[in-house]
C-alpha positions in Angstrom: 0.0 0.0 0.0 2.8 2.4 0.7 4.6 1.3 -2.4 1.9 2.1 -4.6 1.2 5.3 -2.3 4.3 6.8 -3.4 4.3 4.9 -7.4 1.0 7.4 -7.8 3.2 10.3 -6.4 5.7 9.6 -9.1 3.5 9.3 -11.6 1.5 12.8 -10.9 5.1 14.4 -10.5 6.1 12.8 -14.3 2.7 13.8 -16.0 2.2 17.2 -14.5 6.0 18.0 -14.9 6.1 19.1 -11.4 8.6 18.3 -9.2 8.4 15.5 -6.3 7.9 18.0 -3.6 4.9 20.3 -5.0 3.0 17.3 -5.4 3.5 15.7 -2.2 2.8 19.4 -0.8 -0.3 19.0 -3.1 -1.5 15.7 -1.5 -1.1 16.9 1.8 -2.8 20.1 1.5 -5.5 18.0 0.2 -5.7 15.5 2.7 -5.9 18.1 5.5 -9.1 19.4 4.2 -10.8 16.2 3.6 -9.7 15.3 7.2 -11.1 18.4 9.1 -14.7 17.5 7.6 -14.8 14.2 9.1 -13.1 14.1 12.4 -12.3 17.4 13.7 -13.7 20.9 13.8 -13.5 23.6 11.1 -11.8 26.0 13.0 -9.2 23.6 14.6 -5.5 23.7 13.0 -4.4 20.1 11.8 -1.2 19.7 9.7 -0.7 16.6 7.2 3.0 14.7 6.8 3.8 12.0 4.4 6.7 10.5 5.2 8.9 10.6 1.8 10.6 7.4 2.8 7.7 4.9 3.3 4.9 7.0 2.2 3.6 6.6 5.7 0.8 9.6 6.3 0.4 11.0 9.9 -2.3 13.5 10.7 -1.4 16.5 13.6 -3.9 17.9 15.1 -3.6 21.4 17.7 -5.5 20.1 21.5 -5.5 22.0 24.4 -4.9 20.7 27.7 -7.5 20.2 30.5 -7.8 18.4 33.7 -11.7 16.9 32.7 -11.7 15.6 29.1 -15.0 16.7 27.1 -14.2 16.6 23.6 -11.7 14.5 22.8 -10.9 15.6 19.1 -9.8 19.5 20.3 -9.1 18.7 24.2 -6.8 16.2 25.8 -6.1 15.3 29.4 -3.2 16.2 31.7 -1.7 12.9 32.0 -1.8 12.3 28.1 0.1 15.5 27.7 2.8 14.9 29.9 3.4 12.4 28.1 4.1 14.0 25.2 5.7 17.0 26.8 6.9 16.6 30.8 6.2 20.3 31.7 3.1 21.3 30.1 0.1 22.9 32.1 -3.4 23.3 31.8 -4.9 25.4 29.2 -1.7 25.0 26.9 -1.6 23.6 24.0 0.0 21.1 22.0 0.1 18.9 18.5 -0.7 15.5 18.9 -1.0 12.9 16.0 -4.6 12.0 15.4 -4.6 9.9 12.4 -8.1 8.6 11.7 -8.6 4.9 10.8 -10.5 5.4 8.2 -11.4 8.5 6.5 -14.9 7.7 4.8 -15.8 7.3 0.8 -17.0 11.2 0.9 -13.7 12.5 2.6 -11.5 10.4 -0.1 -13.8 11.6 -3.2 -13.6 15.4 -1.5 -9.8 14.9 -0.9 -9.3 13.6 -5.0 -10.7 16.7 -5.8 -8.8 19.0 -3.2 -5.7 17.0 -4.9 -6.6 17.4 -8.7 -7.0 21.2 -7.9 -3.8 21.6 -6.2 -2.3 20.1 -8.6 -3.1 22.6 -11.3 -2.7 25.3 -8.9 1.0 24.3 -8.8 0.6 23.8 -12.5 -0.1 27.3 -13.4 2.2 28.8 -11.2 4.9 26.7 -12.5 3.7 27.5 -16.0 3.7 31.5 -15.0 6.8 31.1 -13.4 8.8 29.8 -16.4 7.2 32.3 -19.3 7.4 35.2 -17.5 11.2 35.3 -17.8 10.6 34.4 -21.5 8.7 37.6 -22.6 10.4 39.2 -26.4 11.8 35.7 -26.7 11.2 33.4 -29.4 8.5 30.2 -29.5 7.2 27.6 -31.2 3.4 26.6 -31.2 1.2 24.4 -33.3 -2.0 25.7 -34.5 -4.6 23.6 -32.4 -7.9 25.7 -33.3 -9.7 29.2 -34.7 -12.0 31.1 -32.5 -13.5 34.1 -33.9 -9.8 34.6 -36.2 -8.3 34.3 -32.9 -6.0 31.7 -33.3 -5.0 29.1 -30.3 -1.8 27.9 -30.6 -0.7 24.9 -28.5 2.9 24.8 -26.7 2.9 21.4 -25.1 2.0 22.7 -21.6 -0.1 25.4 -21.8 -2.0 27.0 -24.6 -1.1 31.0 -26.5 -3.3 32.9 -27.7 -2.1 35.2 -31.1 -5.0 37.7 -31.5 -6.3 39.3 -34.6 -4.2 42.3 -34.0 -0.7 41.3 -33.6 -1.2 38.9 -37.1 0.1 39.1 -40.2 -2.2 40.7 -42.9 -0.9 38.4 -45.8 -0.7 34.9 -44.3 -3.6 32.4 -43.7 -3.9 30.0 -41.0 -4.5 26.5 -40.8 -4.9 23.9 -38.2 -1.9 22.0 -37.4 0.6 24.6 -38.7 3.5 24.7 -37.1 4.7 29.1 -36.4 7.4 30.8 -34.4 5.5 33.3 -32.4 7.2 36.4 -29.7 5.9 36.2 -26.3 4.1 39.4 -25.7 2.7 39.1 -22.3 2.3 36.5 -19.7 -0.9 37.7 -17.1 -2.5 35.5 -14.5 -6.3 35.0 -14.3 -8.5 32.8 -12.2 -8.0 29.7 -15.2 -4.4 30.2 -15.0 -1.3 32.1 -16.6 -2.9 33.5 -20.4 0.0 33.8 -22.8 -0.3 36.5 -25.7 2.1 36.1 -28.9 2.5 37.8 -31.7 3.6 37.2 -35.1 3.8 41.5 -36.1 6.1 42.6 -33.7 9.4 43.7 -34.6 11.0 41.6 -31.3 10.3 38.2 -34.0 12.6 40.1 -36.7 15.3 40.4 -33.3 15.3 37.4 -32.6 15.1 35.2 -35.7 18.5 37.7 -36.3 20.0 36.1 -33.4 19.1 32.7 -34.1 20.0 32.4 -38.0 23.1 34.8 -37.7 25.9 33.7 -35.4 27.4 36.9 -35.1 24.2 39.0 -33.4 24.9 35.9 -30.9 28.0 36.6 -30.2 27.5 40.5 -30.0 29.9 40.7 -32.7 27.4 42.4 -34.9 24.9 44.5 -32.9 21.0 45.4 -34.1 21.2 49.6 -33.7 17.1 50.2 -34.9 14.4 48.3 -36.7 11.4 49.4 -38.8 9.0 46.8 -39.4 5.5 46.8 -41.3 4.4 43.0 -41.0 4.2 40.9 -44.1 5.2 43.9 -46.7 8.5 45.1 -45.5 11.1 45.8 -42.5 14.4 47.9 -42.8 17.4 46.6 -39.9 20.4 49.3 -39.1 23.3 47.1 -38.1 26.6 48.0 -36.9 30.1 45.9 -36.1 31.7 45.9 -32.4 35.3 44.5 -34.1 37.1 46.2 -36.6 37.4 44.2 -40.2 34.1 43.1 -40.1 31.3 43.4 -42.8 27.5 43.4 -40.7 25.7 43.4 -43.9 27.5 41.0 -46.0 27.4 38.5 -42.5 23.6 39.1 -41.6 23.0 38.3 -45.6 25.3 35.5 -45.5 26.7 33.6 -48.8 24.3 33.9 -51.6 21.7 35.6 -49.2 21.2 32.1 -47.4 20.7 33.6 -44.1 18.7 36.7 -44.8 16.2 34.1 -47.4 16.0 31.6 -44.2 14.4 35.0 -42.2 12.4 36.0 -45.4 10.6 32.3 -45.9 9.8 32.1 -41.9 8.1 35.2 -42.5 6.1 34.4 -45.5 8.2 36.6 -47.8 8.7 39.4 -46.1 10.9 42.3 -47.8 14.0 42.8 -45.7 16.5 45.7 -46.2 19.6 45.6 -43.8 21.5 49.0 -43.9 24.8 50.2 -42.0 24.5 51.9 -39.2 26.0 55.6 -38.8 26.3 58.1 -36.0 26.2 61.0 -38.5 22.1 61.7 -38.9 22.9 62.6 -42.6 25.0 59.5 -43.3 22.4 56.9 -41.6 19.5 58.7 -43.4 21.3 58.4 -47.0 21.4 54.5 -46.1 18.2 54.5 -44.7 16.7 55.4 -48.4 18.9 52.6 -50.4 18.1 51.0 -52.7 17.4 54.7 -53.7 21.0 57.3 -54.4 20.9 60.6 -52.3 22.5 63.7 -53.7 21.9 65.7 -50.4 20.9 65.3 -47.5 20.4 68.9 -45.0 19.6 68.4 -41.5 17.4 70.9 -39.2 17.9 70.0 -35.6 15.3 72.0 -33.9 12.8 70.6 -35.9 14.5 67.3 -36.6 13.5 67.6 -39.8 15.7 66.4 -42.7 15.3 67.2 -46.6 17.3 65.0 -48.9 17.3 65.4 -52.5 17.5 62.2 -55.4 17.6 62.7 -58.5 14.9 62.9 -60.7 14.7 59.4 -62.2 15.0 57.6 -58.7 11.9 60.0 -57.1 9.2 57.1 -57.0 12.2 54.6 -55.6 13.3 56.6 -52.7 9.3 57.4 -51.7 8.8 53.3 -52.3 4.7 52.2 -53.1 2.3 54.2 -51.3 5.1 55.6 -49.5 6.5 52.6 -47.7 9.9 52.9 -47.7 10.4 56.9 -46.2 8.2 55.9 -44.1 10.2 52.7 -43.0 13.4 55.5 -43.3 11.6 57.7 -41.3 10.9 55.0 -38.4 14.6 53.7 -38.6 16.5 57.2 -38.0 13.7 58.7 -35.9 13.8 62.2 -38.2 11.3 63.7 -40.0 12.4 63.2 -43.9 11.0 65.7 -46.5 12.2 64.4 -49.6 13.0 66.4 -52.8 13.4 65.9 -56.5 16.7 67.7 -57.8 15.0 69.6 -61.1 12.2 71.2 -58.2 15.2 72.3 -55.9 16.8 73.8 -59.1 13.4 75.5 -59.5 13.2 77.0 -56.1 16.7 78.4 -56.6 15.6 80.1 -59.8 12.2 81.7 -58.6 14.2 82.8 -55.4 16.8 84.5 -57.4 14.0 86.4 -59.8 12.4 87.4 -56.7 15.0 89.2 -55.1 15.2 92.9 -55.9 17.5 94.7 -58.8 20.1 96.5 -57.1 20.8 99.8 -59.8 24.7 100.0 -60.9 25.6 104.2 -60.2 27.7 105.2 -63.5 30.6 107.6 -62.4 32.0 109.3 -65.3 35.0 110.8 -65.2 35.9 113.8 -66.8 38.4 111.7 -69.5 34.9 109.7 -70.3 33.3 113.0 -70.7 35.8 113.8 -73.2 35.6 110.7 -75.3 31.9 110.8 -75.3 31.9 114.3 -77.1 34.1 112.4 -79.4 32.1 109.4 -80.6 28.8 112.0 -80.7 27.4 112.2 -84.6 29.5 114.0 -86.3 28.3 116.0 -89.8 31.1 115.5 -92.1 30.7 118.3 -94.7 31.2 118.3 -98.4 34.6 119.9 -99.2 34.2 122.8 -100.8 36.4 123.8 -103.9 36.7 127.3 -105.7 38.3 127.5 -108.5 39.7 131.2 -109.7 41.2 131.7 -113.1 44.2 133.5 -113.0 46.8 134.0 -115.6 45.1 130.8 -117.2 46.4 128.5 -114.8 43.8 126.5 -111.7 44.5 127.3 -108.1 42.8 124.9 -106.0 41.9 125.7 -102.4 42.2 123.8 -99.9 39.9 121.9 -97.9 37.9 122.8 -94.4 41.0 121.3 -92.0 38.9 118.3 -90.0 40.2 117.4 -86.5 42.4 114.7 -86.4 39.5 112.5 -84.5 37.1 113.5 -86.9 38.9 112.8 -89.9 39.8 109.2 -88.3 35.8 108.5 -87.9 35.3 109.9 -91.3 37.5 107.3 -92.6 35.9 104.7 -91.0 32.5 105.5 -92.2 31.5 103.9 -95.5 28.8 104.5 -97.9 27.0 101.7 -100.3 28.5 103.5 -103.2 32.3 102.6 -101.6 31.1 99.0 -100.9 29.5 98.1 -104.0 31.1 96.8 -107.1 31.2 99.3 -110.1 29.5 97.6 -113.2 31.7 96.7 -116.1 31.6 95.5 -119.2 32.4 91.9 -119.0 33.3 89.6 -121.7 31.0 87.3 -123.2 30.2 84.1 -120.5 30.3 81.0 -122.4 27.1 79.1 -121.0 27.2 75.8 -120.6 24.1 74.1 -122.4 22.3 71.4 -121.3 21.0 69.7 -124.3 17.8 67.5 -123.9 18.5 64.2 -125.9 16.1 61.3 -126.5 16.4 58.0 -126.5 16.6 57.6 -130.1 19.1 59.7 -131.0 21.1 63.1 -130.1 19.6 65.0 -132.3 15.8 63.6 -131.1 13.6 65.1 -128.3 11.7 63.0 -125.8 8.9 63.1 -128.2 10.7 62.2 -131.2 11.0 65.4 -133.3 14.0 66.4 -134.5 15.7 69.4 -132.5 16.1 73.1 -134.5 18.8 74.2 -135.5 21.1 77.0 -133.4 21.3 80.6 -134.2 23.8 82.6 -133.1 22.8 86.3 -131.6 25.9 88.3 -130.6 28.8 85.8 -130.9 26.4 83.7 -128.6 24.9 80.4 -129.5 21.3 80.1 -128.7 18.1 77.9 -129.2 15.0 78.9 -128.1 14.1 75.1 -126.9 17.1 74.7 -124.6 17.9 75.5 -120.8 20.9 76.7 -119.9 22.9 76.7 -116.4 25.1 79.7 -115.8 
């Protein structure tokens, strides 16, 4: 009886996954209730032992000492007392092993249930105990059933619970799928400890780093910042503690086998890893890849930053519907206001026209003076010759003398009369003719009638049905 006593202690221990002691604290917590109901009062304190050796179980109950005995399961006499303890007195009171002979069908089916329900007492709080050191860490559940899209995922000992919220828009769920959840939050209620995962929160991206890339381990390479939007995309800012080493080329790995092992756990989720920078505009610039940045000015009161790309890579740095700023913006905690190169240039330009004319004061000095009174319109006029006859013979008078600046702009002027060719008789321009021959002979037209003859006007050759090129 004691052997199998203790065989269905071992048992409850194994199944449970509770260690020897809780459930033998269990049993006797249970066995003191069912005990109290039948043989002594409710108020009376009695303490259960199980002897771990032979599975012996002796029941303790508190009595207190009086000379005439009345009630013999909360009183005992003087003389019994001293037996137990030499100097006790009358009125004290002392524990004394009362174990009944035989506890009764009701109190053994009242002390199976006492049993059962301190078992899964000890249960849950074994269960709380060990998740709530787990929370941001990694596990792995089985899909046991779907309650109003919440989805109950089962993780050998207890059950998780991935609400509709902290799923992934773009996968569907099916029973007996196997998933790799973060522990959100562990909380106790009156059925036990309620575990809430979730398959959205950045924490997975973490840790499914640290298990597929060695390195994050180690704390060789170190996660700085993570922007995640579940299911579409996620951007990861990496740096390196040890000099010589590449953080993006490791957390990709050899032909992108690490990174693809992280994309197909999360059903094909987009992953950009970027370096990490302590400059604001060098971190932003990476942010933005796959997109080139020209520019990149930073306002620090605002923590605003505008960057400018070039016109052809616009829609690449904004990303669809804005997705990957926005990822940018989430990674380097700034505000990014992003520009196209050809509207900056724009700016520049309207800025410039709208800035006031600042009017030049011309000084002229009195040498300017002077040379403007020279290059003024000057009348040249006619020169003027007299001719006097005297003793037969011309005298010619001389001309108006001209300034010597005058006469140099006279010479430069020029008239159409200087510039133009006088007409001359030329000689006669032999002209080459261009005879029209038909095909039947050279002295045919196209139509077949013979040519005329030439006649010859002014040494010239001409026919009245030929062209002529000059």
């Amino acid at each position: 009886m004691k052997s199998d006593f203790l065989l269905a202690i071992t048992q409850l221990s194994a199944e449970k996954k509770l260690p020897r002691e809780v459930v033998v604290a269990a049993v006797e917590s249970a066995l003191v209730s069912a005990y109290r109901k039948d043989n002594f009062t409710p108020t009376q304190d009695i303490a259960v032992k199980i002897n771990p050796g032979t599975g012996k179980v002796e029941v303790w109950a508190e009595k207190v000492v009086v000379e005439l005995l009345v009630d013999d399961r909360r009183e005992i006499s003087l003389d019994d007392a001293r037996r137990i303890k030499s100097d006790i007195q009358i009125g004290e009171t002392i524990m004394v092993e009362s174990t009944p002979h035989n506890a009764g069908r009701i109190a053994a089916q009242t002390a199976k249930q006492v049993i059962l329900q301190r078992l899964h007492e000890a249960e849950h709080s074994a269960i709380f105990n060990e998740y709530a050191d787990k929370e941001g860490d990694i596990l792995t559940g089985v899909v046991q059933r779907i309650e109003a899209r919440q989805i109950i995922l089962d993780l050998n000992r207890t059950e998780a619970l991935l609400p509709v919220s902290e799923q992934m828009h773009n996968e569907r769920y099916r029973v007996g799928q196997r998933l790799k959840v973060c522990l959100l939050e562990v909380a106790q209620n009156a059925r036990g400890p309620q575990l809430i995962v979730s398959r959205s929160h950045s924490n997975l991206l973490r840790r499914l780093f640290e298990l597929e890339i060695p390195e994050i381990f180690n704390g060789i390479v170190e996660i700085k910042s993570i922007a995640r939007e579940a299911g579409y995309r996620s951007k990861v800012a990496v740096s390196a503690s040890q000099d010589g080493i590449d953080p993006v080329g490791c957390c990709v790995g050899l032909r992108g086998i690490r990174i693809q092992n992280i994309v197909n756990e999360l059903n094909g989720e987009k992953i950009d890893v970027v370096m990490w920078d302590p400059s604001a505009d060098v971190l932003i610039a990476n942010a933005l890849s796959p997109a080139q940045v020209l520019s990149v000015e930073l306002s620090a009161k605002d923590k605003v930053a505008t960057v400018i790309i070039p016109d052809r890579q616009l829609s690449l740095a904004i990303g669809k519907e804005g997705q990957n700023v926005r990822l940018a913006a989430k990674l380097t905690d700034w505000h990014i206001d992003i520009k196209s190169a050809s509207s900056v240039e724009e700016e520049r330009a309207l800025k410039e026209e709208s800035l006031p004319e600042v009017e030049e004061e011309v000084v002229i000095d009195e040498p300017m003076a002077e040379i403007t009174d020279i290059i003024e319109p000057i009348t040249v006029e006619e020169e003027i010759t007299e001719t006097i006859p005297l003793d037969e013979e011309m005298i010619v008078l001389p001309s108006p003398v001209i300034e010597p600046q005058k006469e140099a702009i006279k010479s430069k002027l020029r008239f159409a009369e200087d510039i133009m060719i006088p007409k001359s008789i030329k000689p006669d321009i032999k002209l080459k003719k261009k005879k029209k021959k038909g095909p039947q002979g050279k002295d045919r037209g196209e139509d077949g009638l013979k040519l005329k003859k030439q006649r010859r006007v002014s040494g010239i050759s001409v026919d009245e049905d030929e062209d002529y090129e000059y």
